[in-house]
Structures are given as C-alpha cells and as structure tokens.
C-alpha positions in Angstrom: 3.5 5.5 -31.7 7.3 5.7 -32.1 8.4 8.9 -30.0 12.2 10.5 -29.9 12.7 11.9 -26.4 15.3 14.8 -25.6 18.1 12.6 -25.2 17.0 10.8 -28.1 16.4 7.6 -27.5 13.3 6.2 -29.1 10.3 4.5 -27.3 7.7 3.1 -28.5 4.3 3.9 -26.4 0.8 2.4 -25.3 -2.0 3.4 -23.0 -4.2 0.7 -21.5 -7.2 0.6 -19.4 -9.0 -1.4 -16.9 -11.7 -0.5 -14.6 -11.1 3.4 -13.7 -7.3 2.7 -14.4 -5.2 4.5 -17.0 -1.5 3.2 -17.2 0.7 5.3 -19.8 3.5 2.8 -20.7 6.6 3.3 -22.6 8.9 0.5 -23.9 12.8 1.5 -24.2 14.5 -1.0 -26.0 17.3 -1.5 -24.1 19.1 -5.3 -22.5 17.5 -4.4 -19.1 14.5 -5.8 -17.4 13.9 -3.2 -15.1 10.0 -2.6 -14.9 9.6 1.1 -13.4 6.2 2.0 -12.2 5.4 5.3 -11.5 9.1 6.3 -10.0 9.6 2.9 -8.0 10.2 -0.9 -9.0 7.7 -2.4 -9.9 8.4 -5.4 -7.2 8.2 -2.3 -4.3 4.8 -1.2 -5.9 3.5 -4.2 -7.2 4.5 -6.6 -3.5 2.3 -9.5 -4.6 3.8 -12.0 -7.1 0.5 -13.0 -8.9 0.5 -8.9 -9.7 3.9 -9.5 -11.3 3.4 -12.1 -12.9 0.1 -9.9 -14.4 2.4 -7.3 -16.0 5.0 -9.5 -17.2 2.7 -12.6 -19.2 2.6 -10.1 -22.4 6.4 -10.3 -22.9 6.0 -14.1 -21.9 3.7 -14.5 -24.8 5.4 -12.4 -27.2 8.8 -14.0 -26.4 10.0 -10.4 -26.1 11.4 -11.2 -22.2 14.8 -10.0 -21.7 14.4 -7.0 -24.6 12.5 -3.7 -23.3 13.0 -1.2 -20.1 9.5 -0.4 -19.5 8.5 3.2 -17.5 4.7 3.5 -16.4 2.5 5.8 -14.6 -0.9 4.4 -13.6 -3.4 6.3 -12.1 -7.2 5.3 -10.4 -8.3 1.8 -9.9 -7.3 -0.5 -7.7 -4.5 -2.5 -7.1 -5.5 -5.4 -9.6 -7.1 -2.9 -12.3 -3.9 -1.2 -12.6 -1.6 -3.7 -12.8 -4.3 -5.4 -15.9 -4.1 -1.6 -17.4 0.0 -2.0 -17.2 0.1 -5.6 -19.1 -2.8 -3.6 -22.1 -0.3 -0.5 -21.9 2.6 -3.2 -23.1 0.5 -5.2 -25.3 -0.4 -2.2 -27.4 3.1 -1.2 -27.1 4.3 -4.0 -28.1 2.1 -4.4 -31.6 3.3 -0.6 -31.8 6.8 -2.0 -31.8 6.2 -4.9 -34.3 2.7 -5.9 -35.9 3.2 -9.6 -36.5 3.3 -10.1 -32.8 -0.9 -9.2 -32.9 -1.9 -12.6 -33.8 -0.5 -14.2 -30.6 -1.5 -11.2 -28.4 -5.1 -11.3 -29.6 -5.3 -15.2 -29.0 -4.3 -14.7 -25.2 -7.1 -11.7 -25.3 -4.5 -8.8 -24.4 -5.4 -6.3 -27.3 -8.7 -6.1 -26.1 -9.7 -3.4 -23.7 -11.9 -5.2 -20.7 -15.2 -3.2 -20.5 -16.7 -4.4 -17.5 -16.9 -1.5 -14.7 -18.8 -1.5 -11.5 -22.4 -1.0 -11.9 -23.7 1.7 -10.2 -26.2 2.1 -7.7 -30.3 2.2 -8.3 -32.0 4.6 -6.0 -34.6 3.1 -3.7 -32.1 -0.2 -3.7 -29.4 -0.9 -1.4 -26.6 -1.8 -3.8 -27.3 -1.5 -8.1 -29.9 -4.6 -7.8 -29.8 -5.6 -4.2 -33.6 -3.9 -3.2 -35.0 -3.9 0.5 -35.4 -7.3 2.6 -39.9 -7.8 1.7 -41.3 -8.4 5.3 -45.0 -10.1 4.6 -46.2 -8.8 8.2 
C-alpha cells in the first residue's frame, strides 16, 4: 500500500507477524539507513547483532541496502518474534514497493508468514504433552 502522509512524502507499508508479534513497518525512500523502531534506533532496541542482522537480511537479499528509512512499531512477542515480524513487515513492504523483487524474497522464505505458535496447555498435564511422572508402586 502506497500512502501520502501530511507532509507528503510517500511510504510504502507492510505488517508482518511472528509468534504473538505485530510489527507495522513503513519504508520511506529516502538515502538514509536509519532503522527506527518504535521511537529508538534500532541498535538501542535491538542490542544483539544476530537481531540486526535479522531485520536487515531482506534488504540484503533484495539488494535494496542503502535505499529506504524504515519506522516500525512492534508490539507482543518476544525479543526474537519481533525482530522476525520487523524483517516480514519489510519484505511485504518491499514487494509493495516493487513486485519483481517476490521471486528472490519467496526463495529465502520471507513472504511467508511463520505459523508456528506455542502450544498450549492440556489440562490434567503439566505442560501441552508433558503428563504426570507414572509411579508403578
């Protein structure tokens, strides 16, 4: 979705998801590199480089480094989830931005939303399949 905002200058936005995570993301094609998440940098926010490196791999493999000022506000999740839910925010951006980059983003498995969620707990069981210790006698 390509969006004007009041100082018009357009954006082109995505919303990705992981786990309980929900990052809205919004590409600003500008020279900058900054990568704002939700009000800080996204090195004060995001402190561990494998995070980073998370967010950044859908620019790597589009070969659109260099090219977009990306805002983001993530909510729920952990840590990890959210920083996934940031790089599936981009990618969808991204294809929003220009559709012949899909192929390539599909083949690393970005356009995909990850399903897997926690299962949840069974009554009568400890954890969702983890039952009571049998005792014999």
């Amino acid at each position: 979705m390509v969006v004007q905002t009041e100082a018009q200058q357009q954006y082109f936005y995505g919303t990705g998801k992981r786990k309980c995570a929900i990052a809205k993301v919004r590409l600003y094609p500008d020279d900058g590199t900054a990568i704002i998440v939700n009000g800080k940098p996204m090195e004060e926010y995001f402190n561990w480089l494998p995070w980073q490196s998370t967010i950044r791999e859908a620019f790597v493999i589009s070969d659109t480094v260099g090219r977009f000022r990306v805002m983001a506000q993530v909510i729920g999740g952990g840590v990890n989830a959210q920083a996934e839910a940031i790089r599936h925010g981009i990618t969808r951006a991204l294809v929003t931005f220009d559709s012949d980059l899909k192929p390539s983003l599909r083949r690393a498995g970005f356009i995909t939303r990850d399903a897997r969620v926690k299962e949840s707990k069974k009554y009568g069981l400890k954890r969702a399949r983890r039952a009571p210790q049998y005792t014999k006698r």
